[in-house]
N, C-alpha and C positions, 0 to 999 in steps of 0.2 A: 288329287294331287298329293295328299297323305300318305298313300300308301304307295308313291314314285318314291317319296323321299324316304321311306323305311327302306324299302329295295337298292336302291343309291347308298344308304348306310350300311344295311348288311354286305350287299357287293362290296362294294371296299371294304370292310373288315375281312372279307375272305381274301380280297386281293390280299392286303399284307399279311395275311398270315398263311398265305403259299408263298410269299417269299421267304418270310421270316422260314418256315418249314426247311422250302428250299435249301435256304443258308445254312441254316441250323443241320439239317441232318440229312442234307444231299436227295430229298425225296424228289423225286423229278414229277409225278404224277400232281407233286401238289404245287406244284410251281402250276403246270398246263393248268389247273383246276385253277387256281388266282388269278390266272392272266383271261381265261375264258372271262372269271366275275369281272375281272375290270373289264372288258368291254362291254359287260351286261353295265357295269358303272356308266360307263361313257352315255350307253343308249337313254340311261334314266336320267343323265345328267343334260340331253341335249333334250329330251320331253321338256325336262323343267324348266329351260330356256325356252320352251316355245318352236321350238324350230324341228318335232316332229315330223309337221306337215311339208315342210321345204325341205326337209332332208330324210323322207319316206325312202328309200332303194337304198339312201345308203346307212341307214340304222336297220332296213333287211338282213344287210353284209353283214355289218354288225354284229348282229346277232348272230346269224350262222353260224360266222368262224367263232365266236363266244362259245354255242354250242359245238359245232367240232373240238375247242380245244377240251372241253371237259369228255369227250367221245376217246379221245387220244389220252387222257390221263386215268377213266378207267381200263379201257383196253389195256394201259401198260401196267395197271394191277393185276390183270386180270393173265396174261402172258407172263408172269411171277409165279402162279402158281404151279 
């Protein structure tokens, strides 16, 4: 459970500071890259409630599109160069 709740904290500290990023200096890639960690947030935030198990398929989703969005904000580092 320890190390749900370090993950839950780190995730969110990325989330805002792909916003903050965002905001601040228009970087689009760090936005997709925050918004992935928050739903890696959500996923660690609904283990910690217990409800992993009742909601298996859709913390699958979850995570996916989490991972695609950080897939989407290297790629569009990467089509910069």
């Amino acid at each position: 459970m320890e190390i749900t709740i370090v993950n839950l904290i780190l995730a969110l500290v990325i989330l805002v500071m792909g916003i903050w990023a965002y905001r601040t200096k228009g970087a689009g890639f760090a936005l997709y890259t925050g918004l992935g960690f928050g739903l890696f947030a959500i996923s660690h935030l609904l283990t910690l409630l217990g409800l992993a198990d009742t909601l298996n398929a859709l913390l699958i989703v979850i995570r996916i599109v989490g991972y695609l969005l950080v897939i989407v904000a290297l790629y569009l580092v990467l089509k910069k160069s």
